[in-house]
C-alpha positions, 0 to 999 in steps of 0.5 A: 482475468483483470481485476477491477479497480478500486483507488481514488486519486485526488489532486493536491495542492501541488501538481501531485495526486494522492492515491487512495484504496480501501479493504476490509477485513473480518478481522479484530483491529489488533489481528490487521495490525499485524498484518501490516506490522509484524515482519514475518506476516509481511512477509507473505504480502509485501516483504519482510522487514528489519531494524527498531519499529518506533516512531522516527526510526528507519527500518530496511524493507524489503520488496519480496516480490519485486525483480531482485527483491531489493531492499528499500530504507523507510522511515517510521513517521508514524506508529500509532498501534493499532490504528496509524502507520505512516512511512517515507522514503526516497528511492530510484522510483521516486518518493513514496509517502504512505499513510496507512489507517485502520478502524474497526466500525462495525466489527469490520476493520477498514484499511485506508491505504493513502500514498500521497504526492504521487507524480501524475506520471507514475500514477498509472503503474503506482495504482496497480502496484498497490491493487496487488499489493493489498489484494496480496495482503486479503489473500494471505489474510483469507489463505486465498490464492495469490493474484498475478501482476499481469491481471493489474497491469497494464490491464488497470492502467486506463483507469488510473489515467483517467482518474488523474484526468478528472482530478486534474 
């Protein structure tokens, strides 16, 4: 069954988009954190990573769930614990730039997930790419069971269009 959408994109300056999604975890903040930090709970969602987590560091990550789980550099821009993460790196796809964010209103701790400069092109794989992602991580967090790719994409791909059109 298709999931439904979640992500805003918005138009940048530039003629790129920034994609935005946002969870919720019942969870204490430093517990998300975690999940989005520690190289074996990453590796139930995204992949697992190595090298030195500081601020202007790279790591190599990789993409578990990916064809060939390849492995990717990314720079630790940003490593504010337990509230910001930001990462870059460039690689055949194109250049991510992403900004994780967590707060914790409430006794809920909010994820607000930004890749920003997204190419208008790519932003109809680019959204349902990361609706799995982060419905990957919720089901790991939950010990839910893991979503199928194919319920994103190509199911989500008119909606990201769209979205890009408005924005535009």
């Amino acid at each position: 069954m298709p999931a439904k959408p979640t992500g805003r994109v918005t138009r940048t300056l530039t003629d790129t988009f920034d994609l935005t999604l946002t969870r919720a975890f019942p969870a204490p903040i430093d517990d998300v954190w975690a999940s989005l930090t520690d190289p074996a709970r990453t590796a139930s969602w995204f992949g697992p990573w190595r090298g030195e987590a500081r601020t202007g560091r790279d790591i190599d990550v990789q993409m578990a769930f990916e064809e060939g789980a390849p492995w990717m550099v990314m720079r630790l821009d940003v490593c504010e614990a337990p509230s910001r993460l930001a990462l870059s790196a460039t690689d055949e796809s194109g250049e991510w730039m992403l900004d994780l964010t967590l707060s914790e209103p409430g006794g809920v701790t909010r994820l607000d997930f930004v890749q920003h400069r997204v190419d208008p092109a790519t932003i109809d794989s680019t959204g349902p790419g990361w609706e799995f992602y982060l419905d990957k991580l919720v089901a790991a967090r939950e010990g839910g069971q893991y979503p199928e790719f194919d319920d994103y994409y190509p199911a989500q791909k008119a909606y990201y269009t769209e979205q890009v059109a408005g924005a535009s």
